[in-house]
Each structure stands twice: as structure tokens, then as C-alpha cells.
C-alpha positions in Angstrom: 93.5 65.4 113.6 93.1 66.3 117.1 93.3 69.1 119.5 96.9 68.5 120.4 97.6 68.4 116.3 95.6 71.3 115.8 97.8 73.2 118.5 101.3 72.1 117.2 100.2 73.1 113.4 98.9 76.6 114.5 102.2 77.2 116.6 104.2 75.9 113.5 102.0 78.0 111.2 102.5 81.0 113.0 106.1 80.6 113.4 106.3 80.2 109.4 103.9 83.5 108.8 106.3 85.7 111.0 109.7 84.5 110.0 108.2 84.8 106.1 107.1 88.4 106.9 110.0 89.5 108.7 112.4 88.2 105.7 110.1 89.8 103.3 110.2 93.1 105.4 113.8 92.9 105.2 114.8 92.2 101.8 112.3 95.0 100.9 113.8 97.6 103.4 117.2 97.1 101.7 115.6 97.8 97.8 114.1 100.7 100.0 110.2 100.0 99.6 108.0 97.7 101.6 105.2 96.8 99.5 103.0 95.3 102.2 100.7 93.6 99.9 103.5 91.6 98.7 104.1 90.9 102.6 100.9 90.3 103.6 100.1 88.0 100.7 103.6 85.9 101.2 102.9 85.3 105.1 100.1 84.3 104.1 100.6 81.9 101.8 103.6 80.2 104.0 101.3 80.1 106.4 98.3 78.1 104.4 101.4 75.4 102.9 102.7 75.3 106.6 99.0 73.9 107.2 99.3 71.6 104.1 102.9 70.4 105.3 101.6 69.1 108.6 99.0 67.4 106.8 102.1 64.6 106.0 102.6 64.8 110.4 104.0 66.3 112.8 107.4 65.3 115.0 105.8 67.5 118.1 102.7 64.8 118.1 103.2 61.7 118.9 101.1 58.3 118.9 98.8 57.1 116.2 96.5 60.1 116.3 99.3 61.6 114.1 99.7 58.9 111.6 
């Protein structure tokens, strides 16, 4: 891992955490209760397994740093 690894799996990470919140948010809205623990906890996880993904690489890295 390097800093140009660690940049593209935080960017991916976060992308993951918002769209999994935001479709979490709402598919609750439209049952008509937002439990935000359930939100909070599901961003969360997507993020952590977006993390794990990246382990197996990353297409925005390239050379042998990646591998």
C-alpha cells in the first residue's frame, strides 16, 4: 500500500458510505421512518468492505505498487 492507494481507497470508500446512506435514507423515507441507526450502521459497514475490496486492487492505481 502506498499513499496514492491509500487516496484512491478513501475516495472509493467514501463514495460507497454516501451512496449506501442515501439509498438507505430513501427506501426508509418511502416506509415513512428513518431509523438512523440502521443508516449509520450500513454506511458504515459498506464503507469497512469497500476497504476490504481494494485489498484485491485497485483499477485507479497502477504499476506494481498495486499488485
Amino acid at each position: 500500500m502506498n499513499k496514492n492507494w491509500l487516496i484512491a481507497a478513501g475516495i472509493r470508500a467514501l463514495k460507497t458510505v454516501a451512496q449506501t446512506a442515501a439509498a438507505t435514507i430513501g427506501t426508509s423515507a418511502a416506509i415513512g421512518n428513518v431509523d438512523w441507526v440502521m443508516v449509520l450502521s450500513s454506511a458504515g459497514l459498506a464503507g469497512i468492505l469497500s476497504v476490504l475490496t481494494s485489498l484485491g486492487g485497485l483499477p485507479e492505481v497502477t504499476g506494481t505498487e498495486n499488485e
